[in-house]
C-alpha positions in Angstrom: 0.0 0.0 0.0 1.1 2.9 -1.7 0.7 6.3 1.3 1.3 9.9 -0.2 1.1 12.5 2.6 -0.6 15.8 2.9 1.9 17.5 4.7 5.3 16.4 2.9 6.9 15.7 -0.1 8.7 13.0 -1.5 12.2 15.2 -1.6 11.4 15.7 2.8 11.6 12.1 3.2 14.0 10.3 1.0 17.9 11.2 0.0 18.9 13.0 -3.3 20.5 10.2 -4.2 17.1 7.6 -4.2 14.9 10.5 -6.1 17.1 11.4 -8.5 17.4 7.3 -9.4 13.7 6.4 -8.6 11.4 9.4 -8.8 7.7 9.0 -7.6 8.9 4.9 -7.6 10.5 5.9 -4.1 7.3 5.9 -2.3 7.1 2.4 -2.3 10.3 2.4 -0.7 8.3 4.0 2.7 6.5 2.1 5.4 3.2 3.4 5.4 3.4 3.1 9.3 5.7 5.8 9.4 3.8 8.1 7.4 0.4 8.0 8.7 2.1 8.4 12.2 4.0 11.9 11.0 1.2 13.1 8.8 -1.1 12.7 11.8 1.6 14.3 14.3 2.1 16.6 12.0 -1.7 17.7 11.5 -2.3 17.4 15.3 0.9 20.0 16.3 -0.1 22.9 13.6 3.6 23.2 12.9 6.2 22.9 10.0 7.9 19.7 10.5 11.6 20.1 8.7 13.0 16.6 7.8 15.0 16.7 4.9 15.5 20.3 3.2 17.8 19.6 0.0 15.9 20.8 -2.7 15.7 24.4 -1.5 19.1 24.3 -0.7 19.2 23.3 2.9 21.6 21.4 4.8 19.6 18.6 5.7 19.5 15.2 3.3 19.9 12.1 5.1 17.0 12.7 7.9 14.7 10.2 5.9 15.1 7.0 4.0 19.1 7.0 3.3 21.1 4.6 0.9 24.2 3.0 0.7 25.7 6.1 -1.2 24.5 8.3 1.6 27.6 9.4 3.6 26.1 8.3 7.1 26.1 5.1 5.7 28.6 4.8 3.4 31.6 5.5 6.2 30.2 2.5 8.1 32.9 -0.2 8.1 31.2 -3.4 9.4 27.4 -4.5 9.1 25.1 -1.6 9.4 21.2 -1.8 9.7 18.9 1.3 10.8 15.2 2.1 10.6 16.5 4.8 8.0 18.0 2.5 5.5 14.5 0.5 5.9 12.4 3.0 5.4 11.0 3.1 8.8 12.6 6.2 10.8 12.7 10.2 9.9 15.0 12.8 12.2 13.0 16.4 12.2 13.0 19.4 14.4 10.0 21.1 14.6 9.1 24.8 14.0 9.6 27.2 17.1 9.6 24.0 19.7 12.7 22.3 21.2 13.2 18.3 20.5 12.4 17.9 24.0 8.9 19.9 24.1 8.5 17.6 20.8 8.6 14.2 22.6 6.9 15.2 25.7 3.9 16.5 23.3 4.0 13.0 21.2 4.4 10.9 24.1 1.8 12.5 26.3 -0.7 12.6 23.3 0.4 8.8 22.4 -3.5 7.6 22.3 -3.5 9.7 18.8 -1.3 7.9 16.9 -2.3 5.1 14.6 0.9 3.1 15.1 3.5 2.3 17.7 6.4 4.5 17.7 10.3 4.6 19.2 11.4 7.9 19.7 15.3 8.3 20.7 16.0 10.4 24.0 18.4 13.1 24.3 19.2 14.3 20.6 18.9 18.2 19.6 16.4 16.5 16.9 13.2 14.1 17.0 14.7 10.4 15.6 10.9 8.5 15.3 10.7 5.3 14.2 8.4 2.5 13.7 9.7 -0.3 15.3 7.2 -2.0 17.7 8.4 -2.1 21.0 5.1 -3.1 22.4 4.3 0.7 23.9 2.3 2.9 22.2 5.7 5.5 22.4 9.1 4.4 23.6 11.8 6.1 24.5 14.9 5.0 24.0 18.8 6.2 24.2 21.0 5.7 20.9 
């Protein structure tokens, strides 16, 4: 199943490097879980959500769905797995909050989201993922 969001593009949530070779193709690249959980936080907090920014020139380009050319992962040296290489994880800030007013809100507002979430603790950014850890949220330290 095939999810396009409201709130974001294609070119916020996947790497320069995957649209340039796949295009529209990439969405099928996404978990679904993921995006219904940041279109609805995203809807719910009334805020611009910045994940990845390259396309107007922005620094940001490997806060969604990165691949093996992708310098985060390329300087790895031994077997490297993350929710971002799977599609299932985006790093954002969000508009006039802190990271930390981010995850309280999501956390204490967990009963909104369609899917179970991990959110990593103690980061200048929001990592959310959609790995089940059997919470509705869970924190966790990277």
């Amino acid at each position: 199943m095939i999810i396009k969001p409201t709130y974001f593009d294609l070119e916020e949530l996947v790497c320069q490097n995957v649209f340039k070779k796949y295009g529209e193709f990439a969405w099928n690249f996404l978990d679904p879980r993921l995006l219904l959980n940041i279109e609805r936080i995203r809807a719910r907090i009334g805020r611009q959500i910045i994940i990845n920014n390259w396309r107007s020139g922005g620094d940001f380009s490997q806060r969604g769905l990165r691949c093996n050319l992708c310098s985060l992962v390329n300087s790895k040296k031994e077997l490297y797995m993350s929710a971002h290489i799977l599609g299932k994880a985006v790093d954002f800030n969000v508009d006039g909050m802190l990271a930390e007013e981010v995850r309280v809100w999501i956390y204490e507002n967990a009963r909104l989201w369609p899917y179970p979430m991990r959110l990593e603790r103690d980061v200048s950014w929001v990592h959310l993922d959609v790995y089940d850890m059997d919470e509705k949220v869970y924190l966790f330290k990277g």
